[in-house]
C-alpha positions in Angstrom: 281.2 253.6 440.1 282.6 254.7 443.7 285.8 255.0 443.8 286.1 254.6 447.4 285.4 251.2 447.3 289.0 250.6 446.4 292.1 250.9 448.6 293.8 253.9 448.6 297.0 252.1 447.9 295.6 251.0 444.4 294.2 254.3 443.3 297.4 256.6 444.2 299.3 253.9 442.2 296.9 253.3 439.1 295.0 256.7 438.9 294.7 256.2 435.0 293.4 252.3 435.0 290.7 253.1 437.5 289.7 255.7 434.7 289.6 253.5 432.4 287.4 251.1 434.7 285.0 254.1 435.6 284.6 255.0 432.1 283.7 251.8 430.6 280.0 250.4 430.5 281.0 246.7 430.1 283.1 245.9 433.1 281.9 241.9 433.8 281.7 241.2 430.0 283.8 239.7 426.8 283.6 241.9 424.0 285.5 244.2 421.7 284.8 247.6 423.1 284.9 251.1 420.7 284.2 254.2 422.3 284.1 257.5 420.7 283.5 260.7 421.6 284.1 264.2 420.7 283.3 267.6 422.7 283.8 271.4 421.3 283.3 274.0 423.4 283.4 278.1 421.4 283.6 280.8 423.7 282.5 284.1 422.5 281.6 287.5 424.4 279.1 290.4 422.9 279.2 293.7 422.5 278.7 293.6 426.3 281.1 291.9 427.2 278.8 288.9 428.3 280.0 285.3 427.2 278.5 283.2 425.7 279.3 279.3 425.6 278.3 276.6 422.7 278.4 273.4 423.1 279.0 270.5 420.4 279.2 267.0 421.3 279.2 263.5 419.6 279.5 260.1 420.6 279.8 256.8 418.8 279.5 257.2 415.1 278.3 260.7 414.9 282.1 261.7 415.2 283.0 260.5 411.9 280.0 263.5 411.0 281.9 266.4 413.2 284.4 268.5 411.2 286.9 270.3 413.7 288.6 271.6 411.1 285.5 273.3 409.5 284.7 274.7 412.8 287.9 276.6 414.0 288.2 277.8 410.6 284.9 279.5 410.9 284.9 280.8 414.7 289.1 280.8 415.7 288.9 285.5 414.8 286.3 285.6 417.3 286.2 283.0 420.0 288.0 280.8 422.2 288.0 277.5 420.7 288.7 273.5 422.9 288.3 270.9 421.5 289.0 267.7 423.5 288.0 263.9 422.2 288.9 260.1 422.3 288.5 257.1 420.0 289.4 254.0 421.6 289.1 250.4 420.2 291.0 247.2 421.4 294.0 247.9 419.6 293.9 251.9 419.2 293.7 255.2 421.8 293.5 258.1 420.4 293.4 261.2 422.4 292.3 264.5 420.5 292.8 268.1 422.4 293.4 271.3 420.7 293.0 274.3 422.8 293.2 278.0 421.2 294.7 279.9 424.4 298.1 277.6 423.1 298.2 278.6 419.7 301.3 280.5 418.8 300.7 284.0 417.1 301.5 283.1 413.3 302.1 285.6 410.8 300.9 282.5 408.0 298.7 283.5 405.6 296.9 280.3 405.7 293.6 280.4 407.6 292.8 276.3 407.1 293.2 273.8 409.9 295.0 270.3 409.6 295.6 267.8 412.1 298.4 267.2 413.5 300.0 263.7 415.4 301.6 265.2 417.9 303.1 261.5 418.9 302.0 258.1 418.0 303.6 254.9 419.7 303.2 250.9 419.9 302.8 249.3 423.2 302.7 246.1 424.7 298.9 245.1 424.8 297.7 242.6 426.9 293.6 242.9 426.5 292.1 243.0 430.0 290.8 244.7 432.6 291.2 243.1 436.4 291.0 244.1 439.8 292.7 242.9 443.0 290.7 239.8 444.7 289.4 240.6 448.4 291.9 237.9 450.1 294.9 239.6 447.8 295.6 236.5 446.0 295.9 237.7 442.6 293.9 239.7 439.7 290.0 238.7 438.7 289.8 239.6 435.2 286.2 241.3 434.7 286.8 241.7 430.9 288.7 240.5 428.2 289.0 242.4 424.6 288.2 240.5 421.8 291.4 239.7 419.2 293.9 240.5 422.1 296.5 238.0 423.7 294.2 237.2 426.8 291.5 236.3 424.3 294.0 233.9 422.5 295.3 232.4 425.5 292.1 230.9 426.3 291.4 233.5 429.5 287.7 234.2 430.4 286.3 236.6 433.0 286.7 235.4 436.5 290.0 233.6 436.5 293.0 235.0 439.0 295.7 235.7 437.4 298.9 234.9 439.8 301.9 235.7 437.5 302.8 236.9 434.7 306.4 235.3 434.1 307.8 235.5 437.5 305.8 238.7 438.5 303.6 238.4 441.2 300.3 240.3 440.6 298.8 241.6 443.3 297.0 245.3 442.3 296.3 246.7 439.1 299.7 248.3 438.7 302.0 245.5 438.1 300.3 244.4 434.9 300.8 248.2 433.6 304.4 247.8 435.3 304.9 244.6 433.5 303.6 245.8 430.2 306.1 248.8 430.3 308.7 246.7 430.3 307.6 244.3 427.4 307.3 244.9 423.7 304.9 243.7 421.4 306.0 239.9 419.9 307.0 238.7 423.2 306.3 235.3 424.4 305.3 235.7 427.8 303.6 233.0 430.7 300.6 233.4 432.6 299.3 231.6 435.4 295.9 231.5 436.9 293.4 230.1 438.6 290.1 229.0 437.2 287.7 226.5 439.3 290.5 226.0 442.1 292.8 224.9 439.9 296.1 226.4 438.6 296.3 227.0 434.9 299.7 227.4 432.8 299.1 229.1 429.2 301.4 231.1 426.9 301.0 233.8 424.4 302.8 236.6 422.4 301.5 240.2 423.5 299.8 242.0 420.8 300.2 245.9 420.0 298.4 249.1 421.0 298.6 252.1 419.3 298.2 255.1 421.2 298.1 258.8 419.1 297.8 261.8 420.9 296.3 264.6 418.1 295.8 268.0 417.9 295.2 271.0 415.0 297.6 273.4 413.2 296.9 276.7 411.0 298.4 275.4 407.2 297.3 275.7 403.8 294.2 274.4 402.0 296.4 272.7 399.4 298.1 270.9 402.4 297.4 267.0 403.4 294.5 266.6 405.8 297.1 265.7 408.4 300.6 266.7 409.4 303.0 264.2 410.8 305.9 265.2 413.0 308.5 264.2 413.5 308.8 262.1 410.4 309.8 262.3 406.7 307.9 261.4 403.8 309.7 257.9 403.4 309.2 257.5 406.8 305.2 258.2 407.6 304.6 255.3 405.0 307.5 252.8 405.3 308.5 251.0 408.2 311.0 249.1 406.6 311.6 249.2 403.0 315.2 248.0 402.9 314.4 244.2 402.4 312.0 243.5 399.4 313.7 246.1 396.7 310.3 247.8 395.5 310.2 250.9 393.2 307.8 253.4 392.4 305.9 252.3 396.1 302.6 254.4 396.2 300.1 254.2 398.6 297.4 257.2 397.9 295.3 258.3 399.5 296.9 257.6 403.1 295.8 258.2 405.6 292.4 256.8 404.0 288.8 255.6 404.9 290.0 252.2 404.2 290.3 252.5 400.0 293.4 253.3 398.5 295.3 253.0 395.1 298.1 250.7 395.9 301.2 251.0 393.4 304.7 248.7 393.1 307.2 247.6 390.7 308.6 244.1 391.5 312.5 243.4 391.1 311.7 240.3 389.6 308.8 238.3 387.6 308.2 236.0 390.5 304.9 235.5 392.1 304.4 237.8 395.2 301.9 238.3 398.4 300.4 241.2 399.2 298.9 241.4 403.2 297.6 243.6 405.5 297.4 243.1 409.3 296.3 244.9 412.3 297.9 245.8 415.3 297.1 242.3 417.0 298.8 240.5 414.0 295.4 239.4 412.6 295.7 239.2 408.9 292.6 241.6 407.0 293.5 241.1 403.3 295.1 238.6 401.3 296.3 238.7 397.5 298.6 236.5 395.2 300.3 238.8 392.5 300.6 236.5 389.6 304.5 235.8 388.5 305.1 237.6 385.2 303.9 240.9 386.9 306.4 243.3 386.9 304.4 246.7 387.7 301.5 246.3 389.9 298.5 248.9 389.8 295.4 248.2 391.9 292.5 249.7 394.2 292.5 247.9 398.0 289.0 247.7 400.0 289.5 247.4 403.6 286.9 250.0 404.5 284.8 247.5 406.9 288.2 247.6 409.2 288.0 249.9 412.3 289.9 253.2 412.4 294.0 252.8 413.4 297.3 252.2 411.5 297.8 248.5 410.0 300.9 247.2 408.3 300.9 246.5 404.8 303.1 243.7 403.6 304.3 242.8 400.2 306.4 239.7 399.9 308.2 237.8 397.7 311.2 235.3 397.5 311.1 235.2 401.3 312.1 239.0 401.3 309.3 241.6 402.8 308.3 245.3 402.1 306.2 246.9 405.3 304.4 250.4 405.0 302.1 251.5 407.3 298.9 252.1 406.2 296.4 254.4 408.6 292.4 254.8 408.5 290.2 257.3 410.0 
């Protein structure tokens, strides 16, 4: 794609969505897009002093077969070590970089590598990409994300969006403006125009997760990922103060998608168990049968993509969240 083609206004103003335009292969299309890709570069010099580089890339699903921990375990005494990745899904963006030159000198006796979330936040998600129409009267839309809000709104590629509430859209930038200012669950209005005619349709904006992940020295007995930032309670509960579970376990997680899932009720009542992604879309469904004081079961959601999901457990109108994360 050449970049020059656009104004100059719109690329000082949305450097990073023109990345994301130039980067992906299905620009005039509906689909749900997954990219993937993972790069390791180990620098070394001889007894010469001449370097030498190697190179290890995956895309797609060969990532899942890359172990970056393995690696800088096995070369981190005698090379220079980046790693830099992405995985990137309609409701997830993950951004992987770990860089060797950074590491702090630790006098740790553990020689292992874990990952570690540096940061991980929910944003407003909106599920399309547009660009600015040649008379400047609003946003095509050149693709729309499957199981997003522009999806469920009834959108399709080639409509001008006008307005989003009362916020004119004329480049790129004020739907990342508008989003910034938005949370996930908000009812919003858009209006556009499809075959000359003006089109009214509302929605609530779904989520986007986006984790930026790196890896730390630690121990070989430690989890396969540190989370900072967070306590215990708080890397698997969202909000535990409603439904008054004890003994919650949810082990492993994160998981591949199958986990042992543990609870005591507070009462003998029948209760729901759920699990939802990002978007709100419901991927599992069970009735706990009333007279079932502690429950004790193995969950399968490993056909779900990779990315955190919420797991709900409800009963007598009162609710237990935890999230729940697969890689």
């Amino acid at each position: 794609m050449n970049f020059f083609k656009f104004p100059i206004m719109m690329i000082k103003c949305c450097a990073v969505l023109l990345l994301l335009l130039s980067f992906n292969n299905t620009t005039t299309a509906q689909g749900s897009v997954e990219d993937r890709s993972m790069s390791v570069f180990i620098t070394s010099y001889d007894s010469y002093g001449i370097r030498h580089i190697e190179r290890i890339q995956k895309t797609d699903e060969e990532v899942n077969t890359l172990n970056v921990a393995k690696i800088l375990k096995e070369n981190i005494e005698g090379a220079d070590i980046l790693v830099h990745g992405y995985i990137k899904t309609p409701t997830q963006h993950t951004r992987y970089y770990f860089d060797s030159k950074d590491m702090n000198e630790s006098t740790s006796k553990c020689k292992s590598f874990c990952k570690k979330v540096e940061s991980s936040e929910v944003k407003a998600h909106l599920g399309i990409i547009a660009r600015p129409t040649e008379d400047a009267s609003g946003l095509m839309v050149h693709e729309i994300v499957d199981e997003t809000t522009a999806l469920q709104m009834g959108l399709q590629v080639g409509d001008i969006i006008t307005h989003i509430d009362k916020a004119e859209l004329l480049d790129a930038c004020d739907i990342k403006d508008f989003l910034q200012g938005h949370q996930p669950g908000d009812i919003i209005e858009i209006r556009y125009i499809r075959n000359g005619e003006v089109v009214i349709a509302q929605g609530v904006l779904g989520a986007k997760e986006v984790t930026r992940i790196t890896w730390v020295k630690c121990c070989e007995t430690a989890s396969a990922t540190i989370y900072v930032n967070e306590t215990e309670a708080e890397k698997n509960n969202v909000d535990a103060a409603n439904l008054a579970l004890t003994d919650v376990s949810v082990y492993p997680n994160p998981s591949n998608g199958l986990f042992e899932l543990s609870f005591v009720l507070p009462t003998e009542e029948v209760a729901n168990i759920s699990i939802s992604n990002l978007a709100g879309k419901e991927v599992y469904h069970e009735v706990v049968a009333a007279n079932t004081p502690r429950y004790n079961s193995t969950i399968n959601i490993t056909k779900m993509p990779q990315g955190m999901y919420f797991l709900n457990i409800t009963q007598n109108g009162l609710t237990h969240t935890s999230k729940v994360i697969l890689q």
